[in-house]
C-alpha positions as CSV (number, residue, x, y, z in Angstrom):
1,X,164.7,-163.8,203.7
2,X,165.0,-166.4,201.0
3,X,162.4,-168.7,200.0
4,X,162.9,-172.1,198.7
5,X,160.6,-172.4,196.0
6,X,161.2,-176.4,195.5
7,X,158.9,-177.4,198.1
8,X,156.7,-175.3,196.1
9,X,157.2,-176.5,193.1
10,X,157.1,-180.2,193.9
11,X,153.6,-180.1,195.4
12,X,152.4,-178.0,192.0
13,X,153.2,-180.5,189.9
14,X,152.1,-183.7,192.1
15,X,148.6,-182.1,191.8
16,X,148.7,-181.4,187.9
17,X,149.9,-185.0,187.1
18,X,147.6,-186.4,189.3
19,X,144.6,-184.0,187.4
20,X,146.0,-184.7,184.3
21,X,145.7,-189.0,184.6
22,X,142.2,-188.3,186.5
23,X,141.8,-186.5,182.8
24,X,143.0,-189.3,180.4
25,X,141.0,-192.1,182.3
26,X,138.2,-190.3,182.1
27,X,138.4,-190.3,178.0
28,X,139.6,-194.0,178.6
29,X,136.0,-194.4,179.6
30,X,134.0,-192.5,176.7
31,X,135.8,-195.3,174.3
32,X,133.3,-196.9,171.8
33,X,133.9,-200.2,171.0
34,X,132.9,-201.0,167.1
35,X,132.9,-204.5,165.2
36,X,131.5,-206.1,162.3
37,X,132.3,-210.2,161.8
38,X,133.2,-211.7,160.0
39,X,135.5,-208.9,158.4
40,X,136.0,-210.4,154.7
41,X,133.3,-211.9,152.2
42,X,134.7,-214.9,149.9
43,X,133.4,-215.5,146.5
44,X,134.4,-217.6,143.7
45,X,135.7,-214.9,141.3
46,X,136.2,-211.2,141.3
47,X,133.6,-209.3,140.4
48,X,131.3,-211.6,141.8
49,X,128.6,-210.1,144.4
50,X,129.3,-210.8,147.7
51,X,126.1,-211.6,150.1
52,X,126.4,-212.8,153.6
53,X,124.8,-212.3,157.4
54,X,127.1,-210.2,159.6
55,X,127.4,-209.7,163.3
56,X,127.2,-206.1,164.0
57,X,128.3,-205.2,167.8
58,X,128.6,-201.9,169.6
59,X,129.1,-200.8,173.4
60,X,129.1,-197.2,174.4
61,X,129.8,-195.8,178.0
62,X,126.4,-193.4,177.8
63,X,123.4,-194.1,176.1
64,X,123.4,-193.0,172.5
65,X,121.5,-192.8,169.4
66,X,122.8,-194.1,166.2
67,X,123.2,-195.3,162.9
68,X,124.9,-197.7,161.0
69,X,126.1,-196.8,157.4
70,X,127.1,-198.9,154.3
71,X,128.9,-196.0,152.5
72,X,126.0,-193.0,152.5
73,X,123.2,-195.6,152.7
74,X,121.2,-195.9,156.0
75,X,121.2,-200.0,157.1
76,X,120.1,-199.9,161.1
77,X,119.4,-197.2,163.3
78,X,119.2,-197.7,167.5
79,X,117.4,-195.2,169.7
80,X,118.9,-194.8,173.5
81,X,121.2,-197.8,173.8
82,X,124.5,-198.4,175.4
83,X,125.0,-201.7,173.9
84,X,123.9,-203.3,170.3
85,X,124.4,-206.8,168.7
86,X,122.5,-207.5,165.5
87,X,122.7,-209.8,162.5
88,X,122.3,-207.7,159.3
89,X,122.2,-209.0,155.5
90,X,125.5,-207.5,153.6
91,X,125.1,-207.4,149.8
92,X,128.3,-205.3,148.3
93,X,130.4,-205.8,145.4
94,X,133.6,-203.8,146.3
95,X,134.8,-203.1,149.7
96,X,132.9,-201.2,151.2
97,X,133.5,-199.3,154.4
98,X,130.5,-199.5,157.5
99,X,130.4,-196.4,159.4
100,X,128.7,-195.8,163.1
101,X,127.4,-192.2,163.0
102,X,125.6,-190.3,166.0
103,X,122.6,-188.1,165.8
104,X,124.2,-185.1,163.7
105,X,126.1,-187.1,161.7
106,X,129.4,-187.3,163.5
107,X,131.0,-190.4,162.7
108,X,131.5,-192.3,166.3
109,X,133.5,-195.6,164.2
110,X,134.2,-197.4,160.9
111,X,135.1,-200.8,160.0
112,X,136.1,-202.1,156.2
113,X,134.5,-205.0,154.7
114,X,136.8,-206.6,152.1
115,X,136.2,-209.0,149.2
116,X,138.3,-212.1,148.6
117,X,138.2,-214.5,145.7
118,X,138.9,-217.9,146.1
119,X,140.4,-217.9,142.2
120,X,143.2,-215.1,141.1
121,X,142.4,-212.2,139.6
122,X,144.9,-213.2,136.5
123,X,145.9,-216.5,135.5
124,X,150.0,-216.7,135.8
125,X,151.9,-216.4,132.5
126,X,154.1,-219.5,131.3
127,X,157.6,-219.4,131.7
128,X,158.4,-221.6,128.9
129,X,156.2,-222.0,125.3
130,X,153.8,-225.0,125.0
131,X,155.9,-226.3,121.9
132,X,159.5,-227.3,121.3
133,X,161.6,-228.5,118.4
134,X,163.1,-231.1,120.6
């Protein structure tokens, strides 16, 4: 006797796609979400220091413990929380990259603060020279 092995086959598969998108919304729901505003300091001219008051938002699925980074320098730290907004004092005078680390140091998100000037960095060269024979 032969078996058809399509019927078989069919049913296999309906249950590993449907296992498999049970899977990826499941990860859809461990998503942290990570921001820092506003995202890039102004000052007059480069080099300058930048210092201003950010808005620094979290929200995790789970309660966590974490940290907040300003390169490898500790800023804030929040003990069992699912969701953070603070106001924090930023004094940098490159860009510097803010990192959201858990408990062993496993970074959970990052965000990059850049530094604008309102003046150019180098004055534009003239096209033409400031004197003339004519």
């Amino acid at each position: 006797m032969r078996c058809n092995t399509w019927p078989i086959l069919l049913i296999v598969s309906f249950f590993s796609f449907s296992a498999l998108a049970e899977h990826d919304k499941a990860e859809e729901k461990n998503v942290i979400t990570f921001s820092i505003k506003p995202l890039v300091c102004i000052v007059k001219r480069p080099g300058d220091a930048c210092s201003m008051t950010a808005t620094v938002s979290w929200q995790s699925p789970k309660i966590i413990n974490s940290c907040l980074y300003q390169g490898i320098t500790k800023v804030a730290c929040w003990l069992k929380q699912k969701k953070v907004t603070a106001v924090i004092k930023i004094n940098i005078e490159e860009n510097m990259e803010y990192t959201l680390k858990d408990d062993n140091h496993h970074i959970i998100a990052t965000q990059l603060i850049t530094i604008n000037s309102s003046l150019a960095k180098k004055y534009r060269r003239r096209l033409r020279a400031g004197w003339s024979l004519f």
